[in-house]
N, C-alpha and C positions, 0 to 999 in steps of 0.2 A: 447478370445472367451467366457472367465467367465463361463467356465464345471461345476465348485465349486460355483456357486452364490447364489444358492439356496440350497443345500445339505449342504455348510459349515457355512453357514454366522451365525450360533448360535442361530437361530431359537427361540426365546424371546418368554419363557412362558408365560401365562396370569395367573393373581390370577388362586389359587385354588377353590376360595369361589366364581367365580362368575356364579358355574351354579345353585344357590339361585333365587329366584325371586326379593327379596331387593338387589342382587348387581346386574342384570340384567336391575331395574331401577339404579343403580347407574351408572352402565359401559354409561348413556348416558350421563352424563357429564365427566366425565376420558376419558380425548382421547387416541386415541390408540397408538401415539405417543406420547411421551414425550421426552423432552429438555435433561432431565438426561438419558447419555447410560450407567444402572445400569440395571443389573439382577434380581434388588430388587424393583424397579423403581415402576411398575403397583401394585405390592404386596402394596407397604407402599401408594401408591395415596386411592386405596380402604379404607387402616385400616385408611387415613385421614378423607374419606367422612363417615367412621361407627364414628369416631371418634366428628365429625362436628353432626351426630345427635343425639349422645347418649348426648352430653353438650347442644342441644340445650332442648331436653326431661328435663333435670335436671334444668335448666333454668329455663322452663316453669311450673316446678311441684312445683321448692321452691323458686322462688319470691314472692310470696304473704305473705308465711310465712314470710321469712324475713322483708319484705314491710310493713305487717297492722301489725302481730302479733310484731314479735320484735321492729317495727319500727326504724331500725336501719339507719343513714343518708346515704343520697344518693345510696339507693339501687336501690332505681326505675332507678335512671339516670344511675349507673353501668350496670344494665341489658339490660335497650333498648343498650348500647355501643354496650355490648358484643354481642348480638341476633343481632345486624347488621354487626358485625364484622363476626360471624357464618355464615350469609346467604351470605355474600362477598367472604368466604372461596370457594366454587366450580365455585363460577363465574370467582376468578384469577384463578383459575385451568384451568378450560375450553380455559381463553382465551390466557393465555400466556403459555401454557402446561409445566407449570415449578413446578414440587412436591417442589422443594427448597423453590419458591418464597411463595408459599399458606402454606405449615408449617411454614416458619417461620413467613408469618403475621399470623396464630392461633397463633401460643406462643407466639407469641410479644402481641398479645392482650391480652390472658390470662392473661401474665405475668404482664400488666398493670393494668388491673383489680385489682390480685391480691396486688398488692404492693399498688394499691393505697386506697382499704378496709384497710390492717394493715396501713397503715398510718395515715387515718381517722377514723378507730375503735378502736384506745388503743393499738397500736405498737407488740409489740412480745406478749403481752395479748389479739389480735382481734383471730377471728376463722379464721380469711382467710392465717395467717401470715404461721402456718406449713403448709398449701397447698402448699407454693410455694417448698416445696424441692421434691414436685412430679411433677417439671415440669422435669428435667433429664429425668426421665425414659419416658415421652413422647417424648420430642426430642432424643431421642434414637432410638425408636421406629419410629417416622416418617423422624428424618433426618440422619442416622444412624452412625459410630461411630463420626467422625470428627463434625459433625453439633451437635450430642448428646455432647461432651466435650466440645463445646464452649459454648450452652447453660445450661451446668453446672456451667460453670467459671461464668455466669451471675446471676444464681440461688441462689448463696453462697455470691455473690456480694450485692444483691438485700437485703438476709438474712443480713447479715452483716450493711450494710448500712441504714436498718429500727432499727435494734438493737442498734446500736451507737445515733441515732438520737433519739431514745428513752430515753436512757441513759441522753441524754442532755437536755431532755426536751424541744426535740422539736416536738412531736407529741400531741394531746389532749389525756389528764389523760382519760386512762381504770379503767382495776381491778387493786388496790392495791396490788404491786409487790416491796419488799424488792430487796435492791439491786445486793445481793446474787443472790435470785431467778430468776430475770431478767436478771443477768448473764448465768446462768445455762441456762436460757432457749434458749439462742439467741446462745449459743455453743453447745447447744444439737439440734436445727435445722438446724444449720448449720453442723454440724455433720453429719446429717442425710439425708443433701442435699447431702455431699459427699458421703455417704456410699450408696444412693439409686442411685447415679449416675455411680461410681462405678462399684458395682454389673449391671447395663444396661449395661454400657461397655463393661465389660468381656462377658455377654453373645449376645451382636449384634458382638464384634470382633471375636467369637468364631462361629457363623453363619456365618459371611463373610466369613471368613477361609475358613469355611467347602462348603459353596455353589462353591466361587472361585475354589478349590478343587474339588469339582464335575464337574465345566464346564470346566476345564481342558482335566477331563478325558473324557468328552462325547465326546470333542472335539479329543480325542485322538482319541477314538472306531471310532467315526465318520469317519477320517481318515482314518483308519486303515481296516473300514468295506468299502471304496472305490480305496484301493491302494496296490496294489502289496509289500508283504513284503520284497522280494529282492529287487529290482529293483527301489521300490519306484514310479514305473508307475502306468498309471489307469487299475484296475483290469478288470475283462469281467463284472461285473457287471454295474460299470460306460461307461468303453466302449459301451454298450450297451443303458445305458439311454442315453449320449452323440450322439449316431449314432441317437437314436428316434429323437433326439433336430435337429442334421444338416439335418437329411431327413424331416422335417417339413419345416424346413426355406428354405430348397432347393424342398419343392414341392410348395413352397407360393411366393416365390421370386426370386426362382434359382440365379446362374446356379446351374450344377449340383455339386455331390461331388461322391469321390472314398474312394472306403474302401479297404487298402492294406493288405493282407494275408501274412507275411512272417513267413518261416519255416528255420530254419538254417542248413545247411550243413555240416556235417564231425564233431557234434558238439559230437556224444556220442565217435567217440577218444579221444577226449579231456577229457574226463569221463575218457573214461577206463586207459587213459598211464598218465595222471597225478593227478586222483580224480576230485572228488565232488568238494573240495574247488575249485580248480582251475577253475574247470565248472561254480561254479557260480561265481566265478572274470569275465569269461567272458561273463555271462550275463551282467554282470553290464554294461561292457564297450560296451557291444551293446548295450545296453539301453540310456547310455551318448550319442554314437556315431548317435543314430537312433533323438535323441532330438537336437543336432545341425543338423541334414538333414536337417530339416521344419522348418518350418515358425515357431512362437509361437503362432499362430492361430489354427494351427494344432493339432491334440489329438493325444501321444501315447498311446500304453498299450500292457499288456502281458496277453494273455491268458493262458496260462501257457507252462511250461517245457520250449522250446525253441522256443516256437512261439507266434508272436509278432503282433502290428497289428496297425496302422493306418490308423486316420480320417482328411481325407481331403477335406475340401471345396475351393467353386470357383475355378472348373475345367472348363476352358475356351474351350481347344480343346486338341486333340490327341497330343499335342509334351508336353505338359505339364505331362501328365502321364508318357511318356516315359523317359522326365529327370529326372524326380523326383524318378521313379524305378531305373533309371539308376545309378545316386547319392547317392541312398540308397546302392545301391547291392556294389556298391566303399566304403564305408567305412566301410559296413560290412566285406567285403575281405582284406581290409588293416589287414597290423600283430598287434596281440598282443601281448603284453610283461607279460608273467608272469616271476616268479620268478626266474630267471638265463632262461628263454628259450621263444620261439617263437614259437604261436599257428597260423594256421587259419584256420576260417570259411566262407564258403561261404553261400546264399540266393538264396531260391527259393521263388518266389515274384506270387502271385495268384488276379487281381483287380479285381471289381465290385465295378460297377453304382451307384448309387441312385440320384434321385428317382426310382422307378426301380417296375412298376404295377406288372409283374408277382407275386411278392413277397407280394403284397398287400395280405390282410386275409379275404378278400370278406366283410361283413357289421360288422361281430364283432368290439367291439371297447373296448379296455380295456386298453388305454393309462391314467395313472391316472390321467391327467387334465382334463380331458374329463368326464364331468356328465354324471351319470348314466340314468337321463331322457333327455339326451342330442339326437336332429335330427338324425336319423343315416345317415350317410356320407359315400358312398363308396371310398373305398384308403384311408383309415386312417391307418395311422400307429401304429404299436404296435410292444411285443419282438417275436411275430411270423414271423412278418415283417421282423425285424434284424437276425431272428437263420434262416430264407431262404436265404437272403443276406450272410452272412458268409459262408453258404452251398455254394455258388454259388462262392465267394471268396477261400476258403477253395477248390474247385473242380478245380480252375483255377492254385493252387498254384501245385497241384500234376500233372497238366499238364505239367506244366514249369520244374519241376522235373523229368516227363519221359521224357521231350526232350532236358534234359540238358540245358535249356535256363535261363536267369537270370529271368525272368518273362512272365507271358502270362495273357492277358485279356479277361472275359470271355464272350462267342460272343454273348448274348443277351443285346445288349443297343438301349432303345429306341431316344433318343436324337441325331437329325441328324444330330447335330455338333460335337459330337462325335462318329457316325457309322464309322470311318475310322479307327478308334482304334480296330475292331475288328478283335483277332484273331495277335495281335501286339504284336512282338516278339524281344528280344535283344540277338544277340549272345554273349557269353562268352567273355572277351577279350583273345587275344592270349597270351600265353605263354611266361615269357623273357627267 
Protein backbone atom coordinates (compact mmCIF):
# COMPACT_ATOMS: atom_id res chain seq x y z
CA UNK A 1 0.00 0.00 0.00
CA UNK A 2 3.47 2.12 0.42
CA UNK A 3 2.18 4.04 4.08
CA UNK A 4 6.12 4.91 4.18
CA UNK A 5 6.37 6.39 0.42
CA UNK A 6 6.52 9.65 1.20
CA UNK A 7 7.22 10.02 4.88
CA UNK A 8 10.36 7.69 4.55
CA UNK A 9 11.75 7.84 1.22
CA UNK A 10 14.66 10.53 2.55
CA UNK A 11 13.28 13.42 1.34
CA UNK A 12 16.54 15.00 -0.74
CA UNK A 13 17.40 18.39 0.27
CA UNK A 14 17.95 21.12 -2.12
CA UNK A 15 21.21 23.52 -1.91
CA UNK A 16 21.19 25.64 0.80
CA UNK A 17 22.22 28.69 -1.50
CA UNK A 18 19.59 28.50 -3.81
CA UNK A 19 17.11 30.86 -2.18
CA UNK A 20 19.84 33.67 -3.78
CA UNK A 21 18.63 35.13 -6.96
CA UNK A 22 21.97 33.98 -9.00
CA UNK A 23 21.31 30.30 -7.98
CA UNK A 24 17.62 30.71 -8.68
CA UNK A 25 18.87 31.63 -12.27
CA UNK A 26 21.08 28.71 -11.99
CA UNK A 27 18.46 26.03 -10.59
CA UNK A 28 17.12 26.47 -14.34
CA UNK A 29 19.72 24.46 -15.86
CA UNK A 30 20.38 21.81 -12.81
CA UNK A 31 17.66 19.47 -13.00
CA UNK A 32 16.04 18.52 -10.31
CA UNK A 33 16.87 15.05 -10.81
CA UNK A 34 20.08 13.81 -11.30
CA UNK A 35 21.75 10.49 -12.36
CA UNK A 36 23.88 10.37 -9.00
CA UNK A 37 21.65 9.18 -5.89
CA UNK A 38 24.06 11.12 -3.63
CA UNK A 39 22.82 13.49 -0.72
CA UNK A 40 25.67 15.74 -1.98
CA UNK A 41 24.51 15.52 -5.60
CA UNK A 42 22.31 19.08 -6.00
CA UNK A 43 24.80 20.79 -3.41
CA UNK A 44 28.13 19.98 -5.67
CA UNK A 45 26.02 20.56 -9.46
CA UNK A 46 25.39 24.38 -8.03
CA UNK A 47 29.14 24.85 -6.56
CA UNK A 48 29.90 23.34 -10.39
CA UNK A 49 27.72 26.07 -12.34
CA UNK A 50 29.26 29.03 -9.50
CA UNK A 51 32.39 27.20 -10.37
CA UNK A 52 31.79 27.25 -14.57
CA UNK A 53 31.31 31.13 -14.04
CA UNK A 54 33.73 32.37 -11.68
CA UNK A 55 36.65 30.64 -14.54
CA UNK A 56 34.77 32.04 -17.17
CA UNK A 57 34.83 35.91 -15.35
CA UNK A 58 38.66 35.16 -14.91
CA UNK A 59 38.86 34.15 -18.48
CA UNK A 60 37.43 37.11 -19.79
CA UNK A 61 39.32 39.59 -17.45
CA UNK A 62 43.06 38.28 -18.14
CA UNK A 63 43.14 37.16 -21.66
CA UNK A 64 44.23 40.15 -23.12
CA UNK A 65 46.72 40.54 -20.74
CA UNK A 66 48.19 37.47 -21.40
CA UNK A 67 47.34 37.83 -25.27
CA UNK A 68 48.71 41.60 -26.41
CA UNK A 69 50.68 42.41 -23.09
CA UNK A 70 52.86 39.28 -22.52
CA UNK A 71 52.10 37.89 -25.83
CA UNK A 72 52.64 34.66 -24.77
CA UNK A 73 52.06 31.57 -27.75
CA UNK A 74 48.89 30.27 -28.21
CA UNK A 75 46.84 32.01 -25.62
CA UNK A 76 44.32 33.36 -27.85
CA UNK A 77 43.67 29.73 -29.13
CA UNK A 78 43.95 28.13 -25.28
CA UNK A 79 41.07 30.56 -24.30
CA UNK A 80 38.55 30.31 -27.09
CA UNK A 81 39.19 26.18 -26.06
CA UNK A 82 38.53 26.56 -22.69
CA UNK A 83 35.33 29.44 -22.88
CA UNK A 84 33.83 26.82 -25.17
CA UNK A 85 34.53 24.05 -23.01
CA UNK A 86 32.91 26.40 -20.12
CA UNK A 87 29.86 27.18 -21.94
CA UNK A 88 29.35 23.19 -22.79
CA UNK A 89 29.71 22.59 -18.98
CA UNK A 90 25.68 23.25 -18.14
CA UNK A 91 24.61 22.24 -21.32
CA UNK A 92 26.09 18.28 -20.54
CA UNK A 93 24.57 19.05 -17.35
CA UNK A 94 21.20 19.81 -18.35
CA UNK A 95 21.11 17.19 -20.90
CA UNK A 96 22.35 14.07 -19.56
CA UNK A 97 21.76 15.10 -15.73
CA UNK A 98 25.01 13.49 -14.83
CA UNK A 99 27.27 15.81 -12.07
CA UNK A 100 29.99 13.01 -12.84
CA UNK A 101 29.82 13.45 -16.56
CA UNK A 102 30.08 17.59 -16.66
CA UNK A 103 32.90 17.67 -13.83
CA UNK A 104 34.88 15.56 -15.12
CA UNK A 105 34.69 17.17 -18.73
CA UNK A 106 35.67 20.80 -16.66
CA UNK A 107 38.74 19.18 -15.37
CA UNK A 108 39.52 17.34 -18.09
CA UNK A 109 39.65 20.55 -19.92
CA UNK A 110 41.14 22.41 -17.40
CA UNK A 111 43.49 20.01 -16.97
CA UNK A 112 44.53 20.14 -20.68
CA UNK A 113 44.78 23.65 -20.93
CA UNK A 114 46.92 23.57 -18.22
CA UNK A 115 49.48 21.00 -19.19
CA UNK A 116 49.52 22.02 -22.44
CA UNK A 117 50.59 25.99 -21.47
CA UNK A 118 53.58 24.26 -19.09
CA UNK A 119 54.39 22.34 -22.02
CA UNK A 120 54.58 25.26 -24.43
CA UNK A 121 55.65 28.03 -22.02
CA UNK A 122 58.99 26.70 -20.54
CA UNK A 123 57.99 23.33 -18.58
CA UNK A 124 58.10 23.55 -14.56
CA UNK A 125 59.38 27.39 -15.28
CA UNK A 126 55.63 28.41 -17.27
CA UNK A 127 53.04 30.09 -14.67
CA UNK A 128 50.50 27.63 -15.51
CA UNK A 129 52.72 24.57 -14.39
CA UNK A 130 51.92 24.94 -10.36
CA UNK A 131 48.33 25.47 -11.22
CA UNK A 132 47.85 22.10 -11.97
CA UNK A 133 48.32 20.82 -8.29
CA UNK A 134 44.96 22.79 -7.55
CA UNK A 135 43.09 20.79 -9.59
CA UNK A 136 42.68 18.05 -6.34
CA UNK A 137 41.15 20.17 -4.22
CA UNK A 138 38.61 21.00 -7.25
CA UNK A 139 37.89 17.39 -7.98
CA UNK A 140 37.20 16.98 -4.52
CA UNK A 141 34.98 19.33 -4.22
CA UNK A 142 32.88 18.59 -7.29
CA UNK A 143 33.54 14.89 -7.61
CA UNK A 144 33.99 14.10 -3.98
CA UNK A 145 36.18 11.64 -2.33
CA UNK A 146 36.77 8.73 -4.83
CA UNK A 147 36.55 11.04 -8.20
CA UNK A 148 38.72 13.56 -6.01
CA UNK A 149 41.77 10.76 -5.47
CA UNK A 150 41.65 9.62 -8.93
CA UNK A 151 42.07 12.96 -10.20
CA UNK A 152 44.88 13.44 -7.86
CA UNK A 153 46.72 10.35 -9.19
CA UNK A 154 46.33 12.32 -12.63
CA UNK A 155 47.46 15.76 -11.18
CA UNK A 156 50.91 14.29 -9.72
CA UNK A 157 51.01 12.35 -13.02
CA UNK A 158 50.59 15.31 -15.27
CA UNK A 159 53.30 17.18 -12.65
CA UNK A 160 55.72 14.45 -13.07
CA UNK A 161 55.49 13.81 -16.54
CA UNK A 162 55.94 17.68 -17.66
CA UNK A 163 58.98 17.65 -15.27
CA UNK A 164 60.78 14.63 -16.80
CA UNK A 165 60.11 15.87 -20.15
CA UNK A 166 61.64 18.91 -19.17
CA UNK A 167 64.47 17.42 -17.80
CA UNK A 168 65.02 15.84 -21.32
CA UNK A 169 64.70 18.55 -23.13
CA UNK A 170 61.88 17.91 -24.65
CA UNK A 171 59.77 21.11 -24.16
CA UNK A 172 60.98 24.78 -25.64
CA UNK A 173 63.86 26.54 -23.43
CA UNK A 174 61.90 28.95 -20.64
CA UNK A 175 63.84 30.72 -17.74
CA UNK A 176 67.13 29.47 -17.16
CA UNK A 177 66.85 26.61 -14.47
CA UNK A 178 69.97 24.70 -13.10
CA UNK A 179 69.58 21.32 -12.80
CA UNK A 180 69.19 21.33 -9.09
CA UNK A 181 66.60 23.92 -9.17
CA UNK A 182 64.38 22.21 -11.81
CA UNK A 183 64.62 19.43 -9.67
CA UNK A 184 63.42 20.97 -6.66
CA UNK A 185 60.92 22.47 -8.27
CA UNK A 186 59.12 19.55 -10.04
CA UNK A 187 59.29 17.71 -6.41
CA UNK A 188 58.08 20.65 -4.61
CA UNK A 189 54.82 20.61 -6.89
CA UNK A 190 54.43 17.59 -6.93
CA UNK A 191 54.70 17.55 -3.43
CA UNK A 192 52.19 19.99 -3.20
CA UNK A 193 49.74 18.18 -5.61
CA UNK A 194 49.90 15.52 -2.92
CA UNK A 195 49.61 17.57 0.17
CA UNK A 196 46.69 19.72 -1.41
CA UNK A 197 44.96 16.60 -2.38
CA UNK A 198 45.36 15.13 0.60
CA UNK A 199 44.27 17.69 2.90
CA UNK A 200 40.62 17.76 0.38
CA UNK A 201 40.44 14.25 1.15
CA UNK A 202 40.32 14.16 4.72
CA UNK A 203 38.18 16.97 4.77
CA UNK A 204 35.27 15.73 1.96
CA UNK A 205 35.80 12.05 3.76
CA UNK A 206 35.13 13.58 7.06
CA UNK A 207 31.81 15.56 5.58
CA UNK A 208 30.74 12.34 3.99
CA UNK A 209 30.99 10.56 7.31
CA UNK A 210 29.37 13.11 9.10
CA UNK A 211 26.25 14.01 6.59
CA UNK A 212 25.89 9.74 6.20
CA UNK A 213 25.87 9.97 9.94
CA UNK A 214 23.14 12.42 10.13
CA UNK A 215 20.91 10.76 7.41
CA UNK A 216 21.15 7.74 9.39
CA UNK A 217 19.83 9.44 12.22
CA UNK A 218 17.00 11.42 10.60
CA UNK A 219 16.17 8.35 9.21
CA UNK A 220 16.08 6.86 12.59
CA UNK A 221 13.85 9.97 14.30
CA UNK A 222 11.80 9.69 11.27
CA UNK A 223 11.03 6.20 12.05
CA UNK A 224 10.80 6.38 15.27
CA UNK A 225 8.47 9.58 15.17
CA UNK A 226 5.90 7.05 13.13
CA UNK A 227 6.17 3.68 14.97
CA UNK A 228 5.32 2.31 17.91
CA UNK A 229 8.17 1.63 20.33
CA UNK A 230 7.19 -1.76 21.51
CA UNK A 231 5.41 -3.26 19.14
CA UNK A 232 7.19 -1.77 16.14
CA UNK A 233 3.57 -0.89 14.61
CA UNK A 234 2.39 2.28 13.06
CA UNK A 235 1.72 4.76 15.85
CA UNK A 236 -1.82 6.95 16.06
CA UNK A 237 -0.08 9.45 14.28
CA UNK A 238 0.62 7.58 11.04
CA UNK A 239 -2.47 5.60 11.56
CA UNK A 240 -4.18 8.56 11.24
CA UNK A 241 -2.31 10.06 8.11
CA UNK A 242 -2.64 6.51 6.54
CA UNK A 243 -6.67 6.34 7.39
CA UNK A 244 -6.68 10.21 5.54
CA UNK A 245 -4.76 8.27 2.38
CA UNK A 246 -7.46 5.03 2.35
CA UNK A 247 -10.65 7.41 2.99
CA UNK A 248 -9.59 9.61 -0.15
CA UNK A 249 -8.92 6.64 -2.36
CA UNK A 250 -12.07 5.07 -1.07
CA UNK A 251 -14.13 8.36 -1.67
CA UNK A 252 -12.60 8.75 -5.33
CA UNK A 253 -12.62 5.16 -6.39
CA UNK A 254 -13.93 2.98 -3.78
CA UNK A 255 -15.10 0.43 -2.45
CA UNK A 256 -15.25 1.15 0.69
CA UNK A 257 -12.77 0.35 3.72
CA UNK A 258 -13.20 -0.59 7.60
CA UNK A 259 -11.41 0.73 10.44
CA UNK A 260 -11.10 -2.13 13.29
CA UNK A 261 -11.14 -0.89 17.11
CA UNK A 262 -9.62 -3.71 19.08
CA UNK A 263 -9.31 -3.43 22.85
CA UNK A 264 -7.83 -6.69 24.54
CA UNK A 265 -9.53 -8.64 27.18
CA UNK A 266 -8.30 -9.92 30.70
CA UNK A 267 -4.99 -8.21 29.54
CA UNK A 268 -4.40 -6.10 32.99
CA UNK A 269 -4.17 -10.00 34.74
CA UNK A 270 -1.70 -10.56 32.87
CA UNK A 271 -0.17 -7.26 34.41
CA UNK A 272 -0.86 -7.90 37.76
CA UNK A 273 -0.05 -11.94 38.42
CA UNK A 274 3.04 -11.93 36.14
CA UNK A 275 4.38 -8.05 35.59
CA UNK A 276 4.88 -5.50 33.09
CA UNK A 277 7.52 -7.49 31.35
CA UNK A 278 5.31 -10.24 30.72
CA UNK A 279 2.58 -7.69 29.58
CA UNK A 280 4.53 -6.37 27.01
CA UNK A 281 5.85 -9.92 25.58
CA UNK A 282 2.24 -10.06 25.01
CA UNK A 283 1.91 -7.18 23.17
CA UNK A 284 4.46 -8.20 20.96
CA UNK A 285 2.93 -11.40 20.15
CA UNK A 286 -0.35 -9.63 19.45
CA UNK A 287 1.22 -7.49 17.33
CA UNK A 288 2.99 -10.47 15.21
CA UNK A 289 -0.17 -12.33 15.45
CA UNK A 290 -2.54 -9.37 14.36
CA UNK A 291 0.11 -8.81 11.10
CA UNK A 292 -0.33 -12.34 9.83
CA UNK A 293 -4.42 -11.94 10.11
CA UNK A 294 -4.12 -9.32 6.89
CA UNK A 295 -3.26 -9.00 3.95
CA UNK A 296 0.11 -6.94 3.56
CA UNK A 297 -2.16 -4.30 1.97
CA UNK A 298 -3.59 -3.79 5.17
CA UNK A 299 -2.28 -1.21 8.09
CA UNK A 300 -1.65 -2.08 11.54
CA UNK A 301 -0.95 -0.06 14.60
CA UNK A 302 -1.33 0.62 18.15
CA UNK A 303 -2.86 3.30 19.63
CA UNK A 304 -1.67 2.74 22.79
CA UNK A 305 -1.66 0.52 26.13
CA UNK A 306 -3.68 -2.56 24.81
CA UNK A 307 -5.53 -1.17 21.96
CA UNK A 308 -4.93 -1.76 18.64
CA UNK A 309 -6.30 -0.82 15.45
CA UNK A 310 -6.65 -1.55 11.90
CA UNK A 311 -6.92 -0.36 8.25
CA UNK A 312 -8.55 -1.95 5.88
CA UNK A 313 -9.43 -1.51 2.31
CA UNK A 314 -11.60 -3.14 -0.50
CA UNK A 315 -14.39 -4.16 1.72
CA UNK A 316 -16.59 -5.81 -0.88
CA UNK A 317 -19.66 -6.79 1.28
CA UNK A 318 -20.83 -8.00 4.92
CA UNK A 319 -19.01 -11.49 5.07
CA UNK A 320 -15.79 -9.97 4.45
CA UNK A 321 -15.97 -8.06 7.80
CA UNK A 322 -17.23 -10.76 9.52
CA UNK A 323 -14.27 -13.11 8.65
CA UNK A 324 -11.84 -11.00 9.04
CA UNK A 325 -13.10 -9.90 12.88
CA UNK A 326 -13.62 -13.35 13.22
CA UNK A 327 -9.95 -14.47 12.22
CA UNK A 328 -8.59 -11.66 14.13
CA UNK A 329 -10.51 -12.36 17.58
CA UNK A 330 -8.91 -16.43 16.85
CA UNK A 331 -5.57 -15.63 17.06
CA UNK A 332 -5.97 -13.11 19.55
CA UNK A 333 -7.43 -15.99 22.03
CA UNK A 334 -4.97 -18.68 20.97
CA UNK A 335 -2.49 -19.26 24.07
CA UNK A 336 0.57 -17.75 24.83
CA UNK A 337 3.56 -18.94 26.05
CA UNK A 338 5.56 -16.97 28.28
CA UNK A 339 8.15 -18.08 30.44
CA UNK A 340 7.32 -21.62 32.03
CA UNK A 341 3.34 -20.60 31.73
CA UNK A 342 0.38 -20.01 29.64
CA UNK A 343 -1.56 -16.64 29.19
CA UNK A 344 -4.90 -15.57 27.45
CA UNK A 345 -6.33 -12.82 26.11
CA UNK A 346 -9.37 -12.22 24.44
CA UNK A 347 -10.71 -9.16 21.81
CA UNK A 348 -13.34 -6.79 21.91
CA UNK A 349 -13.52 -5.90 18.10
CA UNK A 350 -15.47 -2.19 17.56
CA UNK A 351 -15.74 -1.44 13.09
CA UNK A 352 -16.64 1.62 11.09
CA UNK A 353 -17.00 2.58 7.52
CA UNK A 354 -15.33 5.01 5.63
CA UNK A 355 -16.06 6.83 3.61
CA UNK A 356 -18.47 7.65 6.21
CA UNK A 357 -20.28 11.80 5.44
CA UNK A 358 -21.35 12.14 8.93
CA UNK A 359 -17.77 12.34 9.98
CA UNK A 360 -17.04 14.81 7.21
CA UNK A 361 -15.90 18.49 9.00
CA UNK A 362 -18.49 20.60 6.86
CA UNK A 363 -16.03 23.03 4.32
CA UNK A 364 -12.97 23.33 6.58
CA UNK A 365 -10.07 21.86 4.71
CA UNK A 366 -6.89 21.32 6.43
CA UNK A 367 -5.48 18.13 4.91
CA UNK A 368 -1.85 19.25 4.13
CA UNK A 369 -2.11 18.48 0.30
CA UNK A 370 -4.65 20.62 -0.06
CA UNK A 371 -3.71 24.44 -0.99
CA UNK A 372 -4.64 26.96 1.09
CA UNK A 373 -6.31 28.95 -2.01
CA UNK A 374 -7.55 25.74 -3.03
CA UNK A 375 -11.81 25.53 -4.26
CA UNK A 376 -13.51 24.48 -1.20
CA UNK A 377 -14.94 21.12 -1.51
CA UNK A 378 -17.51 19.70 0.69
CA UNK A 379 -16.38 16.12 2.45
CA UNK A 380 -12.92 16.63 2.34
CA UNK A 381 -11.15 14.90 4.55
CA UNK A 382 -9.16 15.84 7.37
CA UNK A 383 -7.82 14.44 11.23
CA UNK A 384 -11.33 15.79 12.41
CA UNK A 385 -12.70 13.46 9.91
CA UNK A 386 -10.54 10.29 11.33
CA UNK A 387 -10.88 11.40 15.59
CA UNK A 388 -15.01 11.14 14.50
CA UNK A 389 -14.35 7.75 12.76
CA UNK A 390 -12.43 6.25 15.73
CA UNK A 391 -15.18 7.79 18.09
CA UNK A 392 -17.64 5.82 16.29
CA UNK A 393 -15.13 2.71 16.18
CA UNK A 394 -13.95 3.17 19.64
CA UNK A 395 -18.09 3.37 20.56
CA UNK A 396 -18.84 0.17 18.74
CA UNK A 397 -15.90 -1.73 20.50
CA UNK A 398 -17.37 -0.96 24.18
CA UNK A 399 -20.66 -2.32 22.55
CA UNK A 400 -19.19 -5.58 21.87
CA UNK A 401 -17.68 -5.54 25.34
CA UNK A 402 -21.01 -4.93 27.06
CA UNK A 403 -22.56 -7.74 25.27
CA UNK A 404 -19.83 -10.10 25.51
CA UNK A 405 -19.67 -10.58 21.75
CA UNK A 406 -16.23 -10.83 19.76
CA UNK A 407 -17.27 -7.69 17.75
CA UNK A 408 -20.07 -5.32 16.75
CA UNK A 409 -20.44 -2.84 13.84
CA UNK A 410 -21.39 0.45 14.28
CA UNK A 411 -24.98 0.94 12.76
CA UNK A 412 -24.41 4.08 10.73
CA UNK A 413 -23.12 2.97 7.16
CA UNK A 414 -24.10 4.70 4.20
CA UNK A 415 -23.19 2.16 1.34
CA UNK A 416 -25.92 -0.24 0.45
CA UNK A 417 -23.73 -2.96 -0.10
CA UNK A 418 -22.93 -2.89 3.08
CA UNK A 419 -26.24 -1.95 5.24
CA UNK A 420 -26.63 -5.76 6.08
CA UNK A 421 -23.53 -5.44 8.34
CA UNK A 422 -25.50 -3.37 10.48
CA UNK A 423 -25.52 -4.11 13.94
CA UNK A 424 -23.55 -7.67 12.98
CA UNK A 425 -22.60 -9.58 15.78
CA UNK A 426 -20.40 -12.95 16.48
CA UNK A 427 -21.00 -15.07 19.42
CA UNK A 428 -18.19 -16.24 21.53
CA UNK A 429 -17.09 -19.77 20.65
CA UNK A 430 -18.18 -22.34 23.20
CA UNK A 431 -16.28 -23.57 25.75
CA UNK A 432 -14.06 -27.05 25.37
Amino acid sequence: MGWLAKDMSGGRSTAPGESGPLDRWLARVIPRELAEDDIRSRDRAFLLTRFTMVAAVIVLLFAPYFALYLKLPYTGLMNIFYGISLALTPVILHRTRSLRLAANWTLSCGFAVLLFESWVLGGVSSLAYPWLSCLPMAAMLLRGVRGGALWTLVSVLGVVGVGVADTMGLLPSGAALGVTARGATVVTVAALTLALGGLAWLAESRAEDLLQDLQRQKLIFQERSVRDWLTGLANRSLLTECLIQSWERARRHGPRGAMFFIDLNDFKLVNDEHGHAAGDQVLREVALRLQDAVRSSDLVGRIGGDEFALIVEGVESQNDVAVLADKVADEIEAPIELDGSTVHVGASIGIAFFPDRECHFGDRITLPSIPANANIARGEVDHESVRRLLEKADAAMYTAKRKALRFWVHAHVADETLRGTVGLVSEPPPAA
